[in-house]
C-alpha positions as CSV (number, residue, x, y, z in Angstrom):
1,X,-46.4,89.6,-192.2
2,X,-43.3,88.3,-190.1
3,X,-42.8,89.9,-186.6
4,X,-39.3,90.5,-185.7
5,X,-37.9,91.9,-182.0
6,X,-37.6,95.6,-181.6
7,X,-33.5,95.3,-182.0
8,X,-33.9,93.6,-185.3
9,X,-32.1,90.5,-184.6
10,X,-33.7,88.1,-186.0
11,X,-37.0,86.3,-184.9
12,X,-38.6,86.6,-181.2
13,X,-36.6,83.8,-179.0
14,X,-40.2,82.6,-178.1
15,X,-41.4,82.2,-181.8
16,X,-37.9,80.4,-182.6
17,X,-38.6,78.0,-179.5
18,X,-42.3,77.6,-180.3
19,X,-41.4,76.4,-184.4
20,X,-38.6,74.7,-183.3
21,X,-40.6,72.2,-180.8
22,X,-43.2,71.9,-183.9
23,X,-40.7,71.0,-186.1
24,X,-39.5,68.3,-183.4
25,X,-43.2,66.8,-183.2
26,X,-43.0,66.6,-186.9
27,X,-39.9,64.9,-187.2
28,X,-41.1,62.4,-184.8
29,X,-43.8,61.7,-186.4
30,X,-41.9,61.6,-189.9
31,X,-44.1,64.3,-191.7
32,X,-42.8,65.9,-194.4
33,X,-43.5,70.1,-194.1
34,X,-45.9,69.4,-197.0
35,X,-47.5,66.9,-195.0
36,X,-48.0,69.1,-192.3
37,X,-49.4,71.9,-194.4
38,X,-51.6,70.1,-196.1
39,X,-53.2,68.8,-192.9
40,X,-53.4,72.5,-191.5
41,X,-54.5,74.2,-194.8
42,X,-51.4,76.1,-195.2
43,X,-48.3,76.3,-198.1
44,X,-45.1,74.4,-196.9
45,X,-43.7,77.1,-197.5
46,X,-45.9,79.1,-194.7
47,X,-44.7,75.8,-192.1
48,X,-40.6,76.3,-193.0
49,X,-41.3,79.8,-191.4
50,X,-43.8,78.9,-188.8
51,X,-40.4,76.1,-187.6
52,X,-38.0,78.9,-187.9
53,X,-39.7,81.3,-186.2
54,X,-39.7,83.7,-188.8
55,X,-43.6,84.1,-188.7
56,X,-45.7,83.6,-185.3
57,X,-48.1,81.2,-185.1
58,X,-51.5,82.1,-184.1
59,X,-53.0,80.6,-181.2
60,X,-55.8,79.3,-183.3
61,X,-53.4,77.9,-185.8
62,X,-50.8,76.5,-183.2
63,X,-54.4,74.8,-182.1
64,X,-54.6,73.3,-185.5
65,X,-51.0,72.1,-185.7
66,X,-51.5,70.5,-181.8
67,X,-54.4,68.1,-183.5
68,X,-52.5,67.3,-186.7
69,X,-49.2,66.3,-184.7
70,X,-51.1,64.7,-181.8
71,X,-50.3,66.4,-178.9
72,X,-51.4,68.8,-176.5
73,X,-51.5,72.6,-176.9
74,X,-49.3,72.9,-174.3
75,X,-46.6,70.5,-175.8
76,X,-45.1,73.6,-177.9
77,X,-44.8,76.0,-174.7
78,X,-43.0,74.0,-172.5
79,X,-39.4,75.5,-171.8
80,X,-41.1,79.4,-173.0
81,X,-40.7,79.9,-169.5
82,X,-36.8,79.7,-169.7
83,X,-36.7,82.1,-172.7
84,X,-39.0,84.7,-171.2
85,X,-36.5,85.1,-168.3
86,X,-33.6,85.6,-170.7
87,X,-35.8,88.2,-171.6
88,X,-36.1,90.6,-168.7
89,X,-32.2,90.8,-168.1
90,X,-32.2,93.5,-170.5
91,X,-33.0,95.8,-173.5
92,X,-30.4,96.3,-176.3
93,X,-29.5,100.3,-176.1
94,X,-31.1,101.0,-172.9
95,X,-29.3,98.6,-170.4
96,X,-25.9,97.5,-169.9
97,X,-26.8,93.5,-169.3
98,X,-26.0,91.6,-172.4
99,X,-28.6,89.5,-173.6
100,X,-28.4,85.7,-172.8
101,X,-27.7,83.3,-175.7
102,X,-30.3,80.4,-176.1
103,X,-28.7,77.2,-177.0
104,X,-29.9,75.3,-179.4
105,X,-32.5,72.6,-178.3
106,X,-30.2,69.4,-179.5
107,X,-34.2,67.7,-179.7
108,X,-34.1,69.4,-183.0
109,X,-31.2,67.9,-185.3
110,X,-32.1,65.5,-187.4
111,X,-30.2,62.2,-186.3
112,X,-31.1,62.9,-182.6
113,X,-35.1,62.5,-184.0
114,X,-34.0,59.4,-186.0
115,X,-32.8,57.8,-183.1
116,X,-35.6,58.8,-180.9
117,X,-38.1,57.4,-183.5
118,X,-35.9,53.9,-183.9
119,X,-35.9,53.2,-179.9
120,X,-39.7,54.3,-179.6
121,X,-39.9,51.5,-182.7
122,X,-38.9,48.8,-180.5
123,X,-41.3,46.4,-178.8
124,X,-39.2,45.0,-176.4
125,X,-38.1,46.8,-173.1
126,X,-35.3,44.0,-172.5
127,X,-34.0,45.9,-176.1
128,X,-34.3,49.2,-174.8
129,X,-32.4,48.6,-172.1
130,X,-30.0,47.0,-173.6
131,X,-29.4,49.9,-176.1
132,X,-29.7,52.7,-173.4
133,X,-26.8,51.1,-171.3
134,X,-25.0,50.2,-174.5
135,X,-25.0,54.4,-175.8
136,X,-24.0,55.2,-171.8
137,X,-20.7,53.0,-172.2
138,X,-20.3,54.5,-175.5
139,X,-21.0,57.8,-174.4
140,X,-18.8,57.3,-171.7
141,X,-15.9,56.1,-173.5
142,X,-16.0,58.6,-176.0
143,X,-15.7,60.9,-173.5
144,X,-12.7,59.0,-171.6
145,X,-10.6,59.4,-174.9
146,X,-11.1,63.1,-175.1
147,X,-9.6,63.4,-171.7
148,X,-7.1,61.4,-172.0
């Protein structure tokens, strides 16, 4: 059974970061939802909510996915810490502090994983380099023609 917030808002910020950095590992890896459920004894349907947030994931079960995606436990928590102080600046209805927006992790898209995998591909650090300094001048052009 899903687990909203009391306001009804959608999914519990934590939740949404939690299946969001699973859905990142997965990507990296290049695992297909079905993939992952079928390494974790689950639907795919049951991991599209699990990386929305939509249902939480069980600390037994968030276990499970930390084996099948090869990383630590820990891995999916990092940055909660953020999102539980967004938290306590206040209550929908009972305070007058709006609620801070989370941005969405940029990790997460789809291209941004691609090109993560592709450089982690290469062999050669004389390659890497020369890519990272070549998306810095790009980056840095790009942004000279919006000022300008």
């Amino acid at each position: 059974m899903p687990r909203t917030r009391l306001d009804n808002e959608g999914p519990d910020p934590v939740d949404t970061h939690v299946g969001a950095r699973v859905k990142t590992r997965r990507l990296m890896l290049g695992l297909s939802q079905e993939e992952l459920a079928k390494a974790i004894g689950l639907t795919f349907q049951q991991v599209q909510k699990y990386e929305r947030g939509t249902n939480r994931i069980s600390v037994s079960r968030l276990i499970d996915i930390s084996r099948s995606l090869r990383v630590s436990f820990d891995y999916f928590l990092e940055g909660c810490s953020n999102i539980s102080n967004t938290r306590k600046l206040g209550i929908k209805g009972v305070s007058d502090t709006k609620q801070a927006v989370l941005e969405p992790d940029p990790m997460v898209k789809r291209d941004v994983v691609e090109l993560v995998r592709a450089y982690s591909a290469i062999q050669k650090p004389q390659l890497k380099k020369q890519i990272l300094e070549m998306a810095k001048a790009m980056a840095a052009a790009g942004n000279e023609n919006e000022k300008g």
